[in-house]
TORLOLO-896509 format. One record per residue: residue number from 1; residue in three letters; y, z, x of N, C-alpha, C in turn. Coordinates in Angstrom, 1 decimal. Atoms other than C-alpha are relative to their C-alpha. Layout:
BEGIN
NUM Ala Y Z X Y Z X Y Z X
...
//
This chain:
BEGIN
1 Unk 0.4 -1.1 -0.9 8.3 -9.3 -2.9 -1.3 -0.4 0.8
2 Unk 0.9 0.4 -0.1 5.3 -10.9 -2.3 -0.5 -0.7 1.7
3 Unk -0.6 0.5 -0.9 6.8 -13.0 0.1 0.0 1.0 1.3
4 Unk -0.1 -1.1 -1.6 7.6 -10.0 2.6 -1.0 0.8 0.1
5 Unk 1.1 -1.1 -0.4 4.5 -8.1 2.3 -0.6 -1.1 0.9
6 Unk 0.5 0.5 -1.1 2.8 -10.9 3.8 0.5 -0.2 1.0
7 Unk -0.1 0.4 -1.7 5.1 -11.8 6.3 0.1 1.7 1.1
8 Unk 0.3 -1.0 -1.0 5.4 -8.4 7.2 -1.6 0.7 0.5
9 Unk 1.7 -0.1 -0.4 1.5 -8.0 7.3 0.2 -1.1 1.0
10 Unk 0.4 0.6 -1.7 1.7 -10.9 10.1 0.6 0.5 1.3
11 Unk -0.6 -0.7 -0.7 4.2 -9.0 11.6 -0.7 1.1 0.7
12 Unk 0.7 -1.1 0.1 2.6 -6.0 11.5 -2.0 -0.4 1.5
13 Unk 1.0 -0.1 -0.4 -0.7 -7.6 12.9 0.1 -0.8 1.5
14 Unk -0.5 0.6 -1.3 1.2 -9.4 15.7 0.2 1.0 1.2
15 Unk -0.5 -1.1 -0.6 2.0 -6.4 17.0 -0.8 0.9 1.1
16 Unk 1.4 -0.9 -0.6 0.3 -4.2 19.8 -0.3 1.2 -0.4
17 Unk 0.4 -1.3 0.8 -1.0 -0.6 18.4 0.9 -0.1 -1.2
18 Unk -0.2 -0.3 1.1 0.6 -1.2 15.2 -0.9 -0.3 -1.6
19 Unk 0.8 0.4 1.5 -2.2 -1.3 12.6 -0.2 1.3 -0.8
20 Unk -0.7 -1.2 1.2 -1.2 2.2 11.2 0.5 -0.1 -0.9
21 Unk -1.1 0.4 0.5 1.2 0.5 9.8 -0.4 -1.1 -1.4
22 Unk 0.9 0.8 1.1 -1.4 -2.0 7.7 0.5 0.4 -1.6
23 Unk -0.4 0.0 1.4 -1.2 -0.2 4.8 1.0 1.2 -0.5
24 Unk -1.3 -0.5 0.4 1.7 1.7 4.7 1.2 -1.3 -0.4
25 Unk -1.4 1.0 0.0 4.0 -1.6 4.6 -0.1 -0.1 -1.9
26 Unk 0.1 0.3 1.6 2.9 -1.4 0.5 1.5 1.2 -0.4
27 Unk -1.2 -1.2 0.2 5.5 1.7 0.6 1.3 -0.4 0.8
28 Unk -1.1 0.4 -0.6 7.6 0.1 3.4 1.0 -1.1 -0.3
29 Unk -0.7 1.0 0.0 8.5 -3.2 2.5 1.4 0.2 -1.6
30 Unk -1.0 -0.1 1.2 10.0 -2.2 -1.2 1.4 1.0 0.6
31 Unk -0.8 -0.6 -0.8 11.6 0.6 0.5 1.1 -1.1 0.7
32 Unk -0.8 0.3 -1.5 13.4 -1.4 3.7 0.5 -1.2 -0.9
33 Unk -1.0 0.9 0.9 14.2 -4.6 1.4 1.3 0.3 -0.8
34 Unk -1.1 -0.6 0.7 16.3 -2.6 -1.0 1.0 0.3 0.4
35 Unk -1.7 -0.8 -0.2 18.5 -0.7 1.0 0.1 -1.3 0.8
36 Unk -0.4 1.3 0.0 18.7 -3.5 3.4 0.7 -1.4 0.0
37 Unk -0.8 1.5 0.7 19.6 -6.2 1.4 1.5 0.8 -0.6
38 Unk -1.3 -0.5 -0.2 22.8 -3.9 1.1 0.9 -0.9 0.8
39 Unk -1.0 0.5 -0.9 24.1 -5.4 3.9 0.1 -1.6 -0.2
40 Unk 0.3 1.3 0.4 24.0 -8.9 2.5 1.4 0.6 -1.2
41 Unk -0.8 -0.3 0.6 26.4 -6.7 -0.1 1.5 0.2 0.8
42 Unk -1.1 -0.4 -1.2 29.0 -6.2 3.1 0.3 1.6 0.3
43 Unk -0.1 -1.3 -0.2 27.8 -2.4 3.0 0.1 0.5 1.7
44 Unk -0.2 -0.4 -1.8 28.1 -0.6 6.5 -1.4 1.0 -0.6
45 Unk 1.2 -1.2 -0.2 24.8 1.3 7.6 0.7 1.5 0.7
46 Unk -0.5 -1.3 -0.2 26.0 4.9 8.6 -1.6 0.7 0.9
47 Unk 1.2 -0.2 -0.7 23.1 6.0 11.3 0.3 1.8 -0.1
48 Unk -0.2 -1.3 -0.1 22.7 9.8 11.2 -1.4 0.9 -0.1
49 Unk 1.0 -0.7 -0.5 19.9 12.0 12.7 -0.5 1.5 -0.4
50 Unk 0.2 -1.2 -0.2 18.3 15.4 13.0 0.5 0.1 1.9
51 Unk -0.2 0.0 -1.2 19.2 16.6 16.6 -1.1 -0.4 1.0
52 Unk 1.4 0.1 -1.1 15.7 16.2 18.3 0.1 -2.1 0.0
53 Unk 0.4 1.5 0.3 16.0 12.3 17.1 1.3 -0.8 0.7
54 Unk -1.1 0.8 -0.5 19.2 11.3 18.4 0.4 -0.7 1.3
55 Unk 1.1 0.9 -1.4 17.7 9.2 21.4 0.1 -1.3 -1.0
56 Unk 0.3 1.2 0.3 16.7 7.2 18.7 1.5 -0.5 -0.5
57 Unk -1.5 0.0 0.3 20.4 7.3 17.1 0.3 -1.6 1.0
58 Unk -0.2 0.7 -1.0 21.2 5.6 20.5 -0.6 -1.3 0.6
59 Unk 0.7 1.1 -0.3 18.4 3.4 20.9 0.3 -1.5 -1.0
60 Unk 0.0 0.6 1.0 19.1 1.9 17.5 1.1 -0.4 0.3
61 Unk -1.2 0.7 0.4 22.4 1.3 17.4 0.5 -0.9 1.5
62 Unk 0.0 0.6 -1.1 22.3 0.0 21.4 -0.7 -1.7 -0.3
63 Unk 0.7 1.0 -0.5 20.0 -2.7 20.7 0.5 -1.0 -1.7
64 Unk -0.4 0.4 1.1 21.0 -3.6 16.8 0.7 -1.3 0.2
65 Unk -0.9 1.3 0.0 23.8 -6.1 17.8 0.1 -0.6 1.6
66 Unk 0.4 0.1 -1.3 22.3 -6.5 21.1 0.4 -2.0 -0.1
67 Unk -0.1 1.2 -0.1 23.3 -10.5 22.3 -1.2 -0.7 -0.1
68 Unk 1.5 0.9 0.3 19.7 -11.4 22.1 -0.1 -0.5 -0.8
69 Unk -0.3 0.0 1.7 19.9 -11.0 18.5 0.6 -1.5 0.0
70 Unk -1.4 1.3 0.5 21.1 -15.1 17.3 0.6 0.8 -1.9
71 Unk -0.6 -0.3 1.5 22.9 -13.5 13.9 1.0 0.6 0.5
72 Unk -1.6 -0.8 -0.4 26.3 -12.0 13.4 -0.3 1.3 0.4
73 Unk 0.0 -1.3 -0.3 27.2 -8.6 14.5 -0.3 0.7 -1.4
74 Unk 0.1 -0.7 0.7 26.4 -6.1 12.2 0.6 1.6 -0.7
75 Unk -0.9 -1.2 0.2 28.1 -3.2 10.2 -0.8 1.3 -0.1
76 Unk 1.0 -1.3 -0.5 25.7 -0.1 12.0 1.1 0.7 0.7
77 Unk -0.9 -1.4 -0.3 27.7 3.2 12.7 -0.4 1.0 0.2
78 Unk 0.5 -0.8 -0.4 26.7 6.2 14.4 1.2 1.3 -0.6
79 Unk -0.5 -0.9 1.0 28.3 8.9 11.9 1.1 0.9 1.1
80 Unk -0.2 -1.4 -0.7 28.5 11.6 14.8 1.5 -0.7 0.9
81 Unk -1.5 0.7 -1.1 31.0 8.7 16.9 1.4 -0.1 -0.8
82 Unk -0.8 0.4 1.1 32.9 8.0 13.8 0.6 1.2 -0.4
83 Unk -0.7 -1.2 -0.2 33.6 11.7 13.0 -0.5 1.0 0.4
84 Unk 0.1 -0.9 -1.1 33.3 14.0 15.9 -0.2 1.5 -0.6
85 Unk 0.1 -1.0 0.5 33.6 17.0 13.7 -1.2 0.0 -0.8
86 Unk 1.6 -0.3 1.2 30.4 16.6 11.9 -1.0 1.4 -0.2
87 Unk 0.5 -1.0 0.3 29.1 19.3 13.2 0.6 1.5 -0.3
88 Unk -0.3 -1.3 0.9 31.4 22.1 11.7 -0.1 -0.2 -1.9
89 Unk 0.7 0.0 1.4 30.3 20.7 8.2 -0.9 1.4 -0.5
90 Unk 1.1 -1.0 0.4 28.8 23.6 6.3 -0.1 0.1 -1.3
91 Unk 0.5 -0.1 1.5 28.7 23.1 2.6 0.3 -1.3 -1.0
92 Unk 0.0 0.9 0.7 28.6 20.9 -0.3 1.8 -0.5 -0.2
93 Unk -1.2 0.6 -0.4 32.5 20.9 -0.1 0.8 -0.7 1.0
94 Unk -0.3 0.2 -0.9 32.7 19.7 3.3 -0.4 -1.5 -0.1
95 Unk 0.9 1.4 0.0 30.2 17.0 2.4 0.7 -1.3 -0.8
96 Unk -0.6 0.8 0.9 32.6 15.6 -0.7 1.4 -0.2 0.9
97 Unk -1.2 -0.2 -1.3 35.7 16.0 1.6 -0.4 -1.6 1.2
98 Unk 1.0 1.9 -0.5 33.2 13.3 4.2 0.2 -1.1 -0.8
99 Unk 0.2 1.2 0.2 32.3 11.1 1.8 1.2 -0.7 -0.7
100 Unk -1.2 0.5 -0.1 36.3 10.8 0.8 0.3 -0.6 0.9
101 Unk -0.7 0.9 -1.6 37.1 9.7 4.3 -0.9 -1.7 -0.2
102 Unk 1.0 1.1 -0.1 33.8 7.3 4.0 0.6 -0.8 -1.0
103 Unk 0.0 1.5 1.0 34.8 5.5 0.9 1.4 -0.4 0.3
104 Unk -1.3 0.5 -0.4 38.3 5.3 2.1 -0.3 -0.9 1.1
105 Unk 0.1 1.0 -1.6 37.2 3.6 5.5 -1.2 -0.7 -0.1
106 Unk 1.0 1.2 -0.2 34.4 1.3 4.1 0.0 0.0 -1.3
107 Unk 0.0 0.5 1.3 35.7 0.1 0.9 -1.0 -0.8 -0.8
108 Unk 1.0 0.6 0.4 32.8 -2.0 0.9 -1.2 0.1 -0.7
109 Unk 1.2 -1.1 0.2 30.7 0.8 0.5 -1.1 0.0 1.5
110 Unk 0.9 -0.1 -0.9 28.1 2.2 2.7 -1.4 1.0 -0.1
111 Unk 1.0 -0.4 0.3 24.7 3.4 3.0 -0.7 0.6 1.5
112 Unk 0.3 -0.5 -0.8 23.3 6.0 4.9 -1.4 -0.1 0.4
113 Unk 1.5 0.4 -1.0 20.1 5.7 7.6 -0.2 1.3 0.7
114 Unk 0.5 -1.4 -0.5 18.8 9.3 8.3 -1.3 -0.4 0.3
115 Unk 1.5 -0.3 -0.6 15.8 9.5 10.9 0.1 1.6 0.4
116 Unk 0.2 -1.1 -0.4 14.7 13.3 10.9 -0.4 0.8 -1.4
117 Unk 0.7 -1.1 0.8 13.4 16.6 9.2 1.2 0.1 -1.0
118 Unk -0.7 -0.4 0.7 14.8 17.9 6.0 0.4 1.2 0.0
119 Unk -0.6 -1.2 -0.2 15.9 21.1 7.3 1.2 -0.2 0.7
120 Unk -1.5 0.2 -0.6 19.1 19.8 8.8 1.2 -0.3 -1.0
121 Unk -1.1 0.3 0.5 22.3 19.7 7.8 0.3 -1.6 -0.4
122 Unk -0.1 1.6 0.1 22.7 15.7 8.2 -1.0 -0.5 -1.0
123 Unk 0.7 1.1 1.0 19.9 15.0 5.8 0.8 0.8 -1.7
124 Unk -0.2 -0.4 1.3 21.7 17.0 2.9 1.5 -0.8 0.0
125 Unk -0.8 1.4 -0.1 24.5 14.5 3.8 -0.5 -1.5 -0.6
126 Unk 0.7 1.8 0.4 22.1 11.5 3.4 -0.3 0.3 -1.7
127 Unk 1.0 -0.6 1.6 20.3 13.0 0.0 1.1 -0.1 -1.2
128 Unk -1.0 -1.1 1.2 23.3 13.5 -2.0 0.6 -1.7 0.0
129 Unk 0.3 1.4 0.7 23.1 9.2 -2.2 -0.7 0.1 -0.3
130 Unk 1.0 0.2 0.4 20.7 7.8 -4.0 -0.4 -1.3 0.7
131 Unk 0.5 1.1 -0.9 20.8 4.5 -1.7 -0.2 0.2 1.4
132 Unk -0.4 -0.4 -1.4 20.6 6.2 1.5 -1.7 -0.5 0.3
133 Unk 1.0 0.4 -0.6 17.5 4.4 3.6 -0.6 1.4 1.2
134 Unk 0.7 -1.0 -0.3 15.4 7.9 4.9 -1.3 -0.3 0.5
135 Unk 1.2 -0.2 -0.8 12.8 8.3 7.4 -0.5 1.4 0.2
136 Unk 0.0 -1.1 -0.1 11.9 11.7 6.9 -1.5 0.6 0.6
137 Unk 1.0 -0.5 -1.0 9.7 13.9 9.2 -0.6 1.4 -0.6
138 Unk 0.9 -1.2 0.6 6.7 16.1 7.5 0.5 0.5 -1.6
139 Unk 0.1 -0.7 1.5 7.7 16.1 4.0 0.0 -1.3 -0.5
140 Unk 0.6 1.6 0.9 7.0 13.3 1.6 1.7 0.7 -0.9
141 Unk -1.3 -0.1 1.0 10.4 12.9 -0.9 0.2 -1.7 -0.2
142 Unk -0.3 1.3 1.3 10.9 10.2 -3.3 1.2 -1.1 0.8
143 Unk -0.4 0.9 -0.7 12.4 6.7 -1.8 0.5 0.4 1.5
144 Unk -0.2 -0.2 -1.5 11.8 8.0 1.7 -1.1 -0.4 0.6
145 Unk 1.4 0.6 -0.9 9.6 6.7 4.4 -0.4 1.3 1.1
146 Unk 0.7 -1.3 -0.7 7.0 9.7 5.5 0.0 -0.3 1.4
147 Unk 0.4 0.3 -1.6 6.3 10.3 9.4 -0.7 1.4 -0.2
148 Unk 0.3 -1.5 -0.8 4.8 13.5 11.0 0.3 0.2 0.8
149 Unk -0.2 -0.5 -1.4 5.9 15.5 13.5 -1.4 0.4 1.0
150 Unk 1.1 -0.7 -1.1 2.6 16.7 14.8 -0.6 -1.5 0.3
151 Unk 0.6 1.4 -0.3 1.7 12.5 15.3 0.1 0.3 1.7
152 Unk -0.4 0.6 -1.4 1.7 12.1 19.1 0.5 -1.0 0.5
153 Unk -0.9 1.5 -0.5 2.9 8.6 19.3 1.3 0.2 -1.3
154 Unk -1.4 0.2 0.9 6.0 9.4 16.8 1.1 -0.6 0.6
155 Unk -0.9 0.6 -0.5 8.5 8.2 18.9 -0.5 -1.3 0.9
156 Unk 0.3 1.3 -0.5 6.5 5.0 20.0 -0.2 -0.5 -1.6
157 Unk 0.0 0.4 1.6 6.2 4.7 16.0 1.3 -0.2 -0.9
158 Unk -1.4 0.1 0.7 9.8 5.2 15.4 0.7 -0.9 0.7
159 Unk -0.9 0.6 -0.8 10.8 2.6 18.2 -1.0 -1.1 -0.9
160 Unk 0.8 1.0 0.7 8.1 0.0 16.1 0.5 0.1 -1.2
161 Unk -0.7 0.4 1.6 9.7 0.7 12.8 1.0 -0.5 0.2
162 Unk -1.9 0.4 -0.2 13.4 0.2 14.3 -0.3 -1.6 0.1
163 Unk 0.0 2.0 -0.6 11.6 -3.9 15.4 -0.6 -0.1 -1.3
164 Unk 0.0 1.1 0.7 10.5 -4.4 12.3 0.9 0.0 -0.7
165 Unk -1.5 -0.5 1.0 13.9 -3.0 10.5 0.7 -1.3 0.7
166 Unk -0.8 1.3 -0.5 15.4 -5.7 12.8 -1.0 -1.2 -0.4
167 Unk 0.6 1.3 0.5 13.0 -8.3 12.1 0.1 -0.2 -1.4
168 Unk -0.3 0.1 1.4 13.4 -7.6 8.7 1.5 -0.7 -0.6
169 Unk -1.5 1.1 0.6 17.0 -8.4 8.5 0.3 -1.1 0.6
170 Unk 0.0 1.2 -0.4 16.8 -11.3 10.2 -0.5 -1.2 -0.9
171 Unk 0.3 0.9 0.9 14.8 -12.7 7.6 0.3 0.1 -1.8
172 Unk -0.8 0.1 1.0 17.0 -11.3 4.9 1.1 -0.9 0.1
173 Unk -1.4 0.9 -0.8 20.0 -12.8 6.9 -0.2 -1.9 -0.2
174 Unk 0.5 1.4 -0.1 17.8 -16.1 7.1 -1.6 -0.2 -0.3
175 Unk 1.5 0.7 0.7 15.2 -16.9 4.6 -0.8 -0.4 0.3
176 Unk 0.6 1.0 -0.8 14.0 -19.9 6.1 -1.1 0.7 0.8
177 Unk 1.1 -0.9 -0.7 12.1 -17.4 8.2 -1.1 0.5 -0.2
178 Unk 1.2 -0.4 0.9 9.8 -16.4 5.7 -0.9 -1.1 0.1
179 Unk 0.9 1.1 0.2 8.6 -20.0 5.3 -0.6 -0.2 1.8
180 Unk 0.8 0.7 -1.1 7.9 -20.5 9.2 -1.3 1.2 0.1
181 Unk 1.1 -1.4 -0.4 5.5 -17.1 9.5 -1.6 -1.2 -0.4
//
């Protein structure tokens, strides 16, 4: 672990206005390794939002397996494209009913990537794993990564988390990467 806190501390200080970020990466790195290194398991990421955030939804999953990227494509899925009905979901039956379709169509398993508040419907989707990778907005909850809504740069903070979530798997994807930092 040791390993990624520093390289993400050079990361981190490579960066332009990211030294916010200094000493949160003690909470972020154990966090983002774990679920993460899922996909090294052949899990599929399942992207899924609060509505105010779903910009970033788009941003993310546009640039993820962007050709820039040298690594394979990636198994990142935007929930809401996948099933269009999501939003007549309304109870915990609706949710088990979901996650039947999900384990049927990613045998591999999958793990859910919620960016937004816990008053939405979509995060009582994510919560109801215990591996689901959470960025949650104004409430602190147990293996989740805090933000605030009242921050004024939150969405220049949530486009700097998404580069180091990609830098990150790049050097899960390819080790070696640790040793050049």
């Amino acid at each position: 672990m040791k390993k990624y806190l520093d390289w993400t501390l050079k990361n981190i200080r490579k960066s332009d206005n990211f030294s916010w970020m200094e000493e949160r990466r003690l909470e972020w790195v154990p966090l983002a390794i774990s679920r993460l290194q899922t996909i090294l398991e052949g899990k599929t990421f399942i992207v899924l939002t609060d509505p105010q955030r779903e910009w970033f939804s788009s941003y993310m999953l546009s640039s993820i397996n962007s050709h820039v990227n040298k690594r394979p494509f990636l198994p990142f899925v935007d929930l809401k494209t996948f099933f269009p009905n999501l939003g007549s979901l309304k109870n915990a039956e609706d949710i088990d009913l979901l996650e039947d379709l999900l384990n049927i169509s990613f045998p591999n398993g999958y793990v859910f990537f919620y960016v937004g508040q816990s008053n939405n419907f979509n995060f009582q989707i994510a919560k109801k794993r215990d591996d689901s990778f959470m960025w949650i907005l104004d409430e602190y909850i147990q293996n989740s990564f805090f933000l605030s809504l009242k921050d004024k740069d939150l969405d220049l903070k949530l486009i700097q988390l998404y580069k180091l979530l990609d830098k990150t798997i790049d050097v899960l994807l390819f080790p070696e990467e640790l040793e050049k930092q």
